[in-house]
C-alpha positions as CSV (number, residue, x, y, z in Angstrom):
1,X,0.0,0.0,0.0
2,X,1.5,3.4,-1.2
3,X,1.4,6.1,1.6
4,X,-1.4,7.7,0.3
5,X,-3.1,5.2,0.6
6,X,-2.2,4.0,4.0
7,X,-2.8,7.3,5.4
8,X,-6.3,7.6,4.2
9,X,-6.8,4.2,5.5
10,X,-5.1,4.5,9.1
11,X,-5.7,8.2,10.3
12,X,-8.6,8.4,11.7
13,X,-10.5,10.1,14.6
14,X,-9.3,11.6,17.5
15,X,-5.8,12.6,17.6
16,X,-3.8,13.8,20.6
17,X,-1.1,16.0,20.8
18,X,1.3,15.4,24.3
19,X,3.8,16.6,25.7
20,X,7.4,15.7,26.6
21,X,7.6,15.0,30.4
22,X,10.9,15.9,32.5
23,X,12.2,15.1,35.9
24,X,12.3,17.6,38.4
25,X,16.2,18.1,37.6
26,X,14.7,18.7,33.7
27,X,15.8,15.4,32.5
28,X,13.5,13.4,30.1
29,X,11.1,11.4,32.3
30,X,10.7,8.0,30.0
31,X,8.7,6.6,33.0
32,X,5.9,9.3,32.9
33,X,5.9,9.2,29.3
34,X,5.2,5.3,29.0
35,X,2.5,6.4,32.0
36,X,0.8,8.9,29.9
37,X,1.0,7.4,26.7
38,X,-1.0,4.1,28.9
39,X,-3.5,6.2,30.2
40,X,-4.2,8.1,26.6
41,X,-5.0,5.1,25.1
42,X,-6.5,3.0,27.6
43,X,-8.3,6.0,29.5
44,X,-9.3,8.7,26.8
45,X,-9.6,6.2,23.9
46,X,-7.9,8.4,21.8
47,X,-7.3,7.2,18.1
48,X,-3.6,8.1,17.5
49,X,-0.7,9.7,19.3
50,X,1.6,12.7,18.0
51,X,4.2,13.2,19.8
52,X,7.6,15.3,19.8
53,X,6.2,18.1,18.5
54,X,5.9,21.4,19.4
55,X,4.0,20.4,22.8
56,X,6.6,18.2,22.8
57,X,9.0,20.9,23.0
58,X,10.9,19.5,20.4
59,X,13.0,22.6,20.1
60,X,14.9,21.9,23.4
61,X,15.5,18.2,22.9
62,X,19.0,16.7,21.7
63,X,18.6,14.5,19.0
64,X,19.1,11.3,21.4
65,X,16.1,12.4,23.5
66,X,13.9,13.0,20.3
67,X,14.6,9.6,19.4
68,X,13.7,8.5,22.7
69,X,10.7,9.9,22.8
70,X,9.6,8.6,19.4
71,X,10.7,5.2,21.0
72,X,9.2,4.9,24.2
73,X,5.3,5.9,22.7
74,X,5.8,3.7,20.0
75,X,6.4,0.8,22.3
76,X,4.0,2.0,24.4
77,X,1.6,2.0,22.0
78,X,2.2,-1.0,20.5
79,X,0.3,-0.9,17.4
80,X,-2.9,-0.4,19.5
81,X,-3.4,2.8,18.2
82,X,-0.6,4.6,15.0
83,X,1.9,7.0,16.5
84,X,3.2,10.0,14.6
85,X,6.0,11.8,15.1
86,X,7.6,15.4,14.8
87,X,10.6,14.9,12.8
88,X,10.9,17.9,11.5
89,X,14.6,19.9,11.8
90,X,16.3,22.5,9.4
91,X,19.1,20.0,8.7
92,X,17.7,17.8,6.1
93,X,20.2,14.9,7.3
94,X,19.1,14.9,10.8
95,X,15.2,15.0,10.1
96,X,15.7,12.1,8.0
97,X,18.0,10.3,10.4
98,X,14.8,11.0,12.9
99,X,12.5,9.5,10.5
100,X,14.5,6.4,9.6
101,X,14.9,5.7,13.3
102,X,11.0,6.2,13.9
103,X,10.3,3.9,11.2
104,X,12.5,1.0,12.8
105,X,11.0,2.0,16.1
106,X,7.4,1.2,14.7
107,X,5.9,4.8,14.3
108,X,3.8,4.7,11.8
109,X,3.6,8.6,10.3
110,X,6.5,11.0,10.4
111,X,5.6,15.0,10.4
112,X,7.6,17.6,9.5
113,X,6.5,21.5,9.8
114,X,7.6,24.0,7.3
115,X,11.4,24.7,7.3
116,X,12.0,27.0,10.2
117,X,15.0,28.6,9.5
118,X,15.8,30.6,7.8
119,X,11.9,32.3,7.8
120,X,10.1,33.4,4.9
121,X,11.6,30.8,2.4
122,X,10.9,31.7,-0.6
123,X,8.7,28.3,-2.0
124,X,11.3,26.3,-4.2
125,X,13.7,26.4,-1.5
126,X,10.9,24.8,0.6
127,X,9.7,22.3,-2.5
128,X,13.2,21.9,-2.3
129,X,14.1,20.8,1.6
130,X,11.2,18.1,1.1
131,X,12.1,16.7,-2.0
132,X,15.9,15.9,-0.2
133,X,14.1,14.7,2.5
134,X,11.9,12.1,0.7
135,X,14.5,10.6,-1.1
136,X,16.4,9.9,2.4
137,X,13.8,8.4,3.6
138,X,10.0,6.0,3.2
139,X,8.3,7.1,6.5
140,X,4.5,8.5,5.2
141,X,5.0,12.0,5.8
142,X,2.3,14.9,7.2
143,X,3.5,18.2,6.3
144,X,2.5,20.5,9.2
145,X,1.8,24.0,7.9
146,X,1.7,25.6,11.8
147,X,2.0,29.4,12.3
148,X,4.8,28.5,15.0
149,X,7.2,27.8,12.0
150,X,8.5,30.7,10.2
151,X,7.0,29.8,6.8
152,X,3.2,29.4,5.7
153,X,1.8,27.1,2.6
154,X,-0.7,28.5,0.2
155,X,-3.1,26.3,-1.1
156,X,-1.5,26.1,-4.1
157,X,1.7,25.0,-3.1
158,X,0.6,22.3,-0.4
159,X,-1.4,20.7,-3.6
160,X,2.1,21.0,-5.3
161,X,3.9,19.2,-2.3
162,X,1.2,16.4,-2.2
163,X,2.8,15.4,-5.8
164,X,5.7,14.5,-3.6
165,X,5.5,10.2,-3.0
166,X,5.8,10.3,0.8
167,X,3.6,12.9,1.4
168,X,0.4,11.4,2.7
169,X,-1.3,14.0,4.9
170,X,-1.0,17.6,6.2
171,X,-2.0,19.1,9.5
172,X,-2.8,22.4,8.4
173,X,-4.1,24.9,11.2
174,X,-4.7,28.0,8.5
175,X,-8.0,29.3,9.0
176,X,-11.4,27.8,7.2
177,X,-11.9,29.1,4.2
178,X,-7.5,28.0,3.4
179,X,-8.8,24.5,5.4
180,X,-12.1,23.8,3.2
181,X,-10.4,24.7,-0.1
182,X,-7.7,22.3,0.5
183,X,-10.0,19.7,1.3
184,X,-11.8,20.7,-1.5
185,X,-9.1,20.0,-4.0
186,X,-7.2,17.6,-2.3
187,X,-9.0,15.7,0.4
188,X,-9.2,12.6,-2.2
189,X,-5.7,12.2,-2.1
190,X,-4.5,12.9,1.2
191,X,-5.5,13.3,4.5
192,X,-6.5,16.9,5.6
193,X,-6.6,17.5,8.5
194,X,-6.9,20.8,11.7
195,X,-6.1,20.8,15.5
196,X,-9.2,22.9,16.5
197,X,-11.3,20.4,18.3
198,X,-14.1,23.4,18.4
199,X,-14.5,22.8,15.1
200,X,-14.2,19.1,14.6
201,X,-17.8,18.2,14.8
202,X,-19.0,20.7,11.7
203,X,-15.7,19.6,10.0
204,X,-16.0,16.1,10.5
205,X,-20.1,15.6,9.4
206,X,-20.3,18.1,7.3
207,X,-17.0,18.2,5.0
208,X,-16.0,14.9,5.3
209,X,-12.7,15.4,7.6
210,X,-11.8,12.1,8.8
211,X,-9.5,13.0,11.7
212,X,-8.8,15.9,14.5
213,X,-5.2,16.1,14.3
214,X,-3.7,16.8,17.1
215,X,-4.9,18.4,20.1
216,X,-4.2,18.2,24.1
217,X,-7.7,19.3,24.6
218,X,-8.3,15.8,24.4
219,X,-6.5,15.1,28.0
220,X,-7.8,18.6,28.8
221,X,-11.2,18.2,29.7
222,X,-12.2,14.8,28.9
223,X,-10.8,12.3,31.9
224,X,-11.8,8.9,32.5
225,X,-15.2,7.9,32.7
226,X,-16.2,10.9,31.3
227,X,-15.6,11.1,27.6
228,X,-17.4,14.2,25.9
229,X,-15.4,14.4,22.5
230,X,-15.2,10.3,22.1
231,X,-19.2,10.8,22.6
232,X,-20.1,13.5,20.2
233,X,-17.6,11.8,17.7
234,X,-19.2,8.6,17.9
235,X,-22.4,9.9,17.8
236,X,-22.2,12.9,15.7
237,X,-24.0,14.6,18.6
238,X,-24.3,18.6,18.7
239,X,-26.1,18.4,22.2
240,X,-22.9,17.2,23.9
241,X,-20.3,19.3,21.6
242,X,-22.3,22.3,22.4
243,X,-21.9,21.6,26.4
244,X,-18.1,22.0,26.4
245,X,-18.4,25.8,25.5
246,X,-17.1,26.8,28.8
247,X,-14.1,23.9,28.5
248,X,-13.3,25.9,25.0
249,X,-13.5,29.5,27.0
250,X,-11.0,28.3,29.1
251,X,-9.3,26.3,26.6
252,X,-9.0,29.5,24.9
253,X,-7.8,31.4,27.8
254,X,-5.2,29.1,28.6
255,X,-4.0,27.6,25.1
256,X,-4.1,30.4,22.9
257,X,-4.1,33.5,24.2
258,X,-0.6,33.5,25.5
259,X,0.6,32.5,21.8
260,X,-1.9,35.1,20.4
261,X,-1.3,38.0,22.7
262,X,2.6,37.7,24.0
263,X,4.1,34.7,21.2
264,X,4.6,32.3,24.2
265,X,3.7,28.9,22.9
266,X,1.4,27.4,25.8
267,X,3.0,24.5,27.2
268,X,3.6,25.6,30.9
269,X,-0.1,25.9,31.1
270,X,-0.4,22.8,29.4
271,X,1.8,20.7,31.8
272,X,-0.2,23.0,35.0
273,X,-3.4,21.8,33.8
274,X,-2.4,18.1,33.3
275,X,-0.9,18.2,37.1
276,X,-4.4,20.2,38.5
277,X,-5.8,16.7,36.4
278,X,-3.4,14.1,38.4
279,X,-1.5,13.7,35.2
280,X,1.9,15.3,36.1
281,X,4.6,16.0,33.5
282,X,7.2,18.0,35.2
283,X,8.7,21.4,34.3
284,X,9.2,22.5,30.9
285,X,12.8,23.5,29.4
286,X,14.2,27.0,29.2
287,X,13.8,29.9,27.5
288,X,10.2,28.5,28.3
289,X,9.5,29.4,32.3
290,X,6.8,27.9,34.8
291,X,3.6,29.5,35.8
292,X,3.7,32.0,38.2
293,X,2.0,30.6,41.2
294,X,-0.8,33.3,40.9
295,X,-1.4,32.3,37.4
296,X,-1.5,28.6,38.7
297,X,-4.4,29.3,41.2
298,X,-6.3,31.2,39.1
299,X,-6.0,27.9,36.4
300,X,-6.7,25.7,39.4
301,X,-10.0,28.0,39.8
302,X,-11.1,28.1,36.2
303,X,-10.5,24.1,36.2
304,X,-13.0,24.1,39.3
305,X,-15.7,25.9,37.8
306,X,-15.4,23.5,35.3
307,X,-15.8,20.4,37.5
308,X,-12.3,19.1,36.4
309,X,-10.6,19.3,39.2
């Protein structure tokens, strides 16, 4: 089966995005990982795991621990559920070193967001970075067209990267009308696909999107025994969407808005709410800094009104 066609085949459903837990000292915590990675699939039923991205905080890991990472969920996982990973890197050689070890280490999807460096590439230098990668390496590749890289895909030119062999899917968190006319032209051929779970419902009944790829709202306000997103999924039901619209408020507050208003990407409050949840994953990496321990009561308090904690 040509990538393509395994892509359209496998992803499906309810993807989650996680992040990379640490040790208090800040080393990488393979213990919690395999922990989360367990209760993810067993506990929130998710679909597929993407790890080692930029929840992952990729950025600060050495090579070694990327690899680890990509490891450990993998054989965590198990082939219960397809893992992709971020293997992404501005050095062609390395992100298809990453890749090639993922694919021995039984991750099904590799994922690689726009070349980040240097910014603003100019599009046949992009075309270009992809094309070196694919012939390094077989891994079914996502491109990942994220507004934390330093270069953003027109429509025209993801259809012109889907030509590419390995290129089997694209996460692409562009706005609507740039998400529906990709789907429109080529949602035949491979996988389309956004992170806003606020929008999966519409998405998924109405234009035919076959998977939510990737978000941490999944462990965010879904736990055990309570399963909102799997529910409206499975039964295509607005009643229970429509209930989490204070979960999105404060979703929003905490998950966006520092990336919208001050260009911090989120993952502090990410690793505070998963703690608040019973789901610790340590501190996060520098330049990134912990939440201040008024911001953390506040979170605590906007979990409670929610009935999370």
């Amino acid at each position: 089966m040509d990538s393509k066609a395994f892509a359209r085949e496998t992803v499906k459903g309810l993807w989650i995005a996680i992040p990379t837990p640490f040790t208090a000292d800040g080393a990488l915590d393979e213990d919690v990982l395999a922990d989360s990675v367990e209760h993810y699939i067993s506990a929130l039923q998710v679909d597929g795991i993407f790890c080692g991205g930029v929840m992952g905080e990729f950025w600060a890991l050495s090579m070694d621990e990327r690899k680890r990472v990509h490891s450990t969920v993998a054989a965590v996982a198990a082939g219960r559920v397809p893992v992709m990973a971020q293997v992404g890197h501005h050095a062609v050689d390395e992100a298809a070193e990453l890749a090639r070890h993922a694919q021995e280490a039984g991750v099904a999807f590799g994922i690689a967001m726009n070349p980040y460096y240097p910014p603003d590439l100019p599009f046949p230098l992009v075309r270009a970075w992809y094309e070196a990668f694919a012939e390094r390496t077989s891994l079914p590749l996502f491109l990942f067209n994220t507004p934390y890289s330093g270069t953003a895909l027109t429509v025209d030119q993801i259809v012109e990267l889907a030509e590419i062999d390995i290129v089997c899917g694209i996460k692409n968190p562009r706005g609507r009308e740039h998400l529906l006319e990709l789907q429109a032209r080529i949602g035949d051929r491979i996988v389309v696909a956004d992170a806003a779970e606020r929008d999966w419902l519409n998405l998924h009944t109405k234009h035919g999107f076959q998977a939510l790829m990737s978000t941490p709202a999944l462990a965010l306000y879904q736990t055990p025994g309570n399963l909102p997103i799997v529910e409206y999924t499975r039964l295509a039901d607005r009643e229970i969407s429509d209930s989490l619209a204070p979960a999105r408020r404060v979703f929003e507050k905490w998950m966006r808005r520092p990336w919208l208003d001050g260009r911090v990407i989120p993952i502090a409050e990410l690793k505070a709410w998963l703690e608040l949840l019973g789901l610790p994953q340590g501190p996060v990496r520098a330049p990134l800094v912990p939440l201040s321990e008024e911001r953390r009561r506040a979170l605590a308090d906007d979990l409670e009104s929610l009935g999370l904690r």
